[in-house]
C-alpha positions, -999 to +999 in steps of 0.1 A: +571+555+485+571+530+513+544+509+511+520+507+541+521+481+565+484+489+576+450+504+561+451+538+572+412+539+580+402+506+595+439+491+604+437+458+583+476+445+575+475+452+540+513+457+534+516+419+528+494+421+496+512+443+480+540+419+458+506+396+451+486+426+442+518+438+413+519+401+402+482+403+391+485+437+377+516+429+354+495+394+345+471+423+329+442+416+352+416+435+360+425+453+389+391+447+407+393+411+405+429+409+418+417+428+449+388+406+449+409+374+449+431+387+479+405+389+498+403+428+502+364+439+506+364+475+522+375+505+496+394+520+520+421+492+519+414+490+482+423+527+477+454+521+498+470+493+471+456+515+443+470+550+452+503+534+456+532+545+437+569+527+440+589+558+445+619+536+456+638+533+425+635+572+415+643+582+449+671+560+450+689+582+419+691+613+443+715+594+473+743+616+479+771+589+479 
């Protein structure tokens, strides 16, 4: 839901990619070459921008108010 500031494995700031990273995807690219052109290399940082899911939004529906 919140998106990580910081690989959880090796500790490379990774949180600043993230608005880059859904600007490629939504252009339709491939999501390899996206990571590729960020400049992230190790799978563990990769796997942190893939398995992300923007909960924000849905969670947001559920705010007693």
């Amino acid at each position: 839901m919140i998106i990580p500031i910081r690989c959880f494995s090796c500790g490379k700031p990774v949180g600043h990619l993230w608005e880059k990273y859904n600007e490629g995807i939504a252009q339709d690219k491939d999501a390899k070459s996206v990571m590729d052109d960020l400049g992230l290399e190790r799978y563990c940082c990769r796997a942190i921008l893939m398995g992300q899911v923007d909960l924000i939004d849905t969670a947001a529906a559920f705010k007693k108010a």
